[in-house]
N, C-alpha and C positions, 0 to 999 in steps of 0.2 A: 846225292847221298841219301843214305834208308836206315833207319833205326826201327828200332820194336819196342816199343815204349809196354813195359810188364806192372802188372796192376801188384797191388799188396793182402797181406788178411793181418788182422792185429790180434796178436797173441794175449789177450787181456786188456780190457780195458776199462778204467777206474777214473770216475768223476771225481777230482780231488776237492776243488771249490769252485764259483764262480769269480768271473773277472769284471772291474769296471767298465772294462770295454766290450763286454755283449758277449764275448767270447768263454768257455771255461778250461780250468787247467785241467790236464789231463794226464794221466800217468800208463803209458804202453810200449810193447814192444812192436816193430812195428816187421813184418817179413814179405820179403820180394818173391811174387809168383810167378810160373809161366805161364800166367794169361795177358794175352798182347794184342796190342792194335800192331797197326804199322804208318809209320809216318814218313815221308819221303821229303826232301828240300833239294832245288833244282834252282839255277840259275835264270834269268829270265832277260830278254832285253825289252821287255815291257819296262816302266814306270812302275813302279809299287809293289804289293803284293798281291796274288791270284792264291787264293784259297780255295781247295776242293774237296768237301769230304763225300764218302759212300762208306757200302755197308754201313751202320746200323744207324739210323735215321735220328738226327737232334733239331727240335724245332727253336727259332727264335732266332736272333741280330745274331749275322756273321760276326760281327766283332766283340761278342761279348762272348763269343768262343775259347775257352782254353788257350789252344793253341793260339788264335791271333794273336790273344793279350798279350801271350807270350813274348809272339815277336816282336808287336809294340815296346812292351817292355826292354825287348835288348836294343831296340832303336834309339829308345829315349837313353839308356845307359850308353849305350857307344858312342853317343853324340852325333851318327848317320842315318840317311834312310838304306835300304839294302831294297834290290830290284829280285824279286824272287817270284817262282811258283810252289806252293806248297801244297799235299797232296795227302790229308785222314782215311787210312782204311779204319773202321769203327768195329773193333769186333767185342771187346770189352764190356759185358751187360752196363747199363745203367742205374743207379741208385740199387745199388750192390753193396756200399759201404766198403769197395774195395779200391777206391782213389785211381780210377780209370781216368779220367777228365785232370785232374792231378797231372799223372803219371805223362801224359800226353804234354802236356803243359813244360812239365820240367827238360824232358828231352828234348823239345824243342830247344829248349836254352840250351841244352848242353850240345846239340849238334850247331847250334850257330855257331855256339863258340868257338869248334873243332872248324867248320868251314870256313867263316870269316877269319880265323887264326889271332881272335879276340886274345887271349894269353890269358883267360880270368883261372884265377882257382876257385875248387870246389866250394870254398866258403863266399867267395862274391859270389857264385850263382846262387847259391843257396839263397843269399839276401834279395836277389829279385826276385826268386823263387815264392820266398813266403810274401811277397807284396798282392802276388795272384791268388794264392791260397794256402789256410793251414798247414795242410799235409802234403804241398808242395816240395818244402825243401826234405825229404826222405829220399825224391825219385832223383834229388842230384846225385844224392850220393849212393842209393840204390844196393843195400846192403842192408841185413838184420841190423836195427839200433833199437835203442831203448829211449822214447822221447817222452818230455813235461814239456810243462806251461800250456801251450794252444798247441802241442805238437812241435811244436820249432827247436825245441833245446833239445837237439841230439848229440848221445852217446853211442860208442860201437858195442854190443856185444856182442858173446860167443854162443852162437845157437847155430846149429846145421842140424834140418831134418832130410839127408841128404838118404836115401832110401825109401821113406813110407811111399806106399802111395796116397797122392792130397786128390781130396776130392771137391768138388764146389758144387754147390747148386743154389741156383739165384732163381728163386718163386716168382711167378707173378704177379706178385706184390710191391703195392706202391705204398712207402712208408715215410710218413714225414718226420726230418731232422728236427724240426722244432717240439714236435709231439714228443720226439722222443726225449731231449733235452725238459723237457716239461714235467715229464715222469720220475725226475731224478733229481735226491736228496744229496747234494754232495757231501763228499766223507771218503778220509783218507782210507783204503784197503788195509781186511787186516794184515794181509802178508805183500808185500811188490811184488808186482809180474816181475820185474827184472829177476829177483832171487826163484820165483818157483819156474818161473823156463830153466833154471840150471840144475832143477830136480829132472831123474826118469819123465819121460813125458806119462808112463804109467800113473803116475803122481799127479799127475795135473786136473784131472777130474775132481770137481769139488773143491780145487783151490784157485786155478786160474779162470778169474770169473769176466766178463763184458758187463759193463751194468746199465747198459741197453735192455739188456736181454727182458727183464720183468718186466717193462714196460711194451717191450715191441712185443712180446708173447702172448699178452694180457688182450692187446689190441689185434692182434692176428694169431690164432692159437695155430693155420695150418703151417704159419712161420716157427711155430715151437715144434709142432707134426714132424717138421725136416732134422730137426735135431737128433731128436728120439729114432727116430725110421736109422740114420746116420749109427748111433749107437745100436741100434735091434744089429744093422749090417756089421759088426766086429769094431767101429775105432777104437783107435785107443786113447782118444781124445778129440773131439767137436763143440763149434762155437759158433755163435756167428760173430760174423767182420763187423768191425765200426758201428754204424746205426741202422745195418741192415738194409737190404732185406735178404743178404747171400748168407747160406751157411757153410761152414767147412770142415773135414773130417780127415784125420790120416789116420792109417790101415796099414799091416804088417804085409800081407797079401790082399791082392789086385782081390775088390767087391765087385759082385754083379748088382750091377744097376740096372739093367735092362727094365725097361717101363713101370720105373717104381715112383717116380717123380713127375707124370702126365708131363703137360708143358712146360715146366719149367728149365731154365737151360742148365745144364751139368758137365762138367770137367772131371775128367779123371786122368792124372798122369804122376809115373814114379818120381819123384824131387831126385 
């Protein structure tokens, strides 16, 4: 079995306060891209689990991978072990802020479930989901929502940017989550992302804000450079994802990009 586990970009996002548990609440929308790894789960008559990933290189303990946890996790919920080989193509940038490691994560659960013939619904995955991480339980359900608290209280909403072309380009730049959380005063938004994604997206400029952004800009201004470059090219609205370091841009008509962004890696495709 093969799935393509698609990465996210978050339509706004708002520090609302901090939490006692380390973590803060957060107020976003969150949207499904087609930027994909590929993940495959095979039968095995080995003992245990054989994990192999290629393409895009992660250093550090196999099993504090994404995806193992994953399947750890659905071992310890199922009450079995399972004899498998599992198989990461990596194509997803890293520290993107677009929940690539996530998104891999969550599939995993939900193809087990499909293969094994576990019987869970979307809301049991969801709950092992966030035991791996925040912004896990989105890629269960893998659908525009609108999520609070740490990410995990999802609701469905109605956004389709189903036409523009979205563009991505992830700098290489290495930006730390904690720096950026460091930089930031929390405070309720004064408008929800939920209500101004259901404005024109023409509208969105100057109201749908990341509150990343002053802080990671401040600290990497060629990370702000992509933004502006992004708006010079026509969007009609660009942001960057999560805590960065990708930014993203939709477009009426397909932008030439051609060697505007040196090395940095970019996407361009019609939603």
């Amino acid at each position: 079995m093969i799935t393509f586990p698609n990465a996210k970009i978050n339509l706004g996002l708002n520090v609302v306060s901090r939490r006692p548990d380390g973590y803060s609440n957060l107020e976003t929308v969150f949207y499904p891209i087609p930027v994909c790894d590929a993940l495959e789960l095979l039968d095995s008559d080995k003992k245990g689990l054989k994990f192999e990933q290629t393409g895009l290189e992660v250093d550090g303990d196999v099993e504090k991978n994404l995806v193992v946890r994953a399947f750890r996790a659905i071992e310890k919920a199922a009450g079995r072990t399972f004899d498998a080989e599992v198989h990461l193509q990596k194509s997803i940038p890293f520290g993107a802020g677009i929940g690539g490691g996530s998104a891999d994560a969550s599939f995993m659960i939900r193809m087990m479930n499909e293969h094994y013939h576990l019987g869970w619904s979307d809301e049991k995955m969801a709950e092992i989901a966030i035991t791996i991480g925040a912004d896990c339980p989105i890629f269960i359900y893998n659908r525009p929502m609108y999520a609070e608290g740490k990410g995990e209280i999802l609701s469905d909403i109605d956004v389709n940017l189903s036409g523009y072309y979205f563009v991505l380009v992830k700098p290489n730049v290495h930006v730390s989550t904690a720096d950026a959380f460091r930089g930031i005063t929390p405070a309720p938004a004064k408008i929800n992302c939920r209500d101004i994604v259901s404005l024109p997206m023409k509208e969105w400029k100057g109201k749908l804000e990341n509150d990343f952004e002053k802080t990671i800009f401040a600290l990497h201004p060629s990370v702000a450079a992509i933004k502006e470059k992004l708006y010079d090219l026509g969007a009609v609205y660009a942001s960057m994802s999560g805590s960065g370091s990708s930014l993203f841009g939709f477009f009426e008509e397909k932008p030439n990009l051609d060697g505007l962004f040196g090395d940095a890696y970019v996407f361009c495709e019609k939603l």
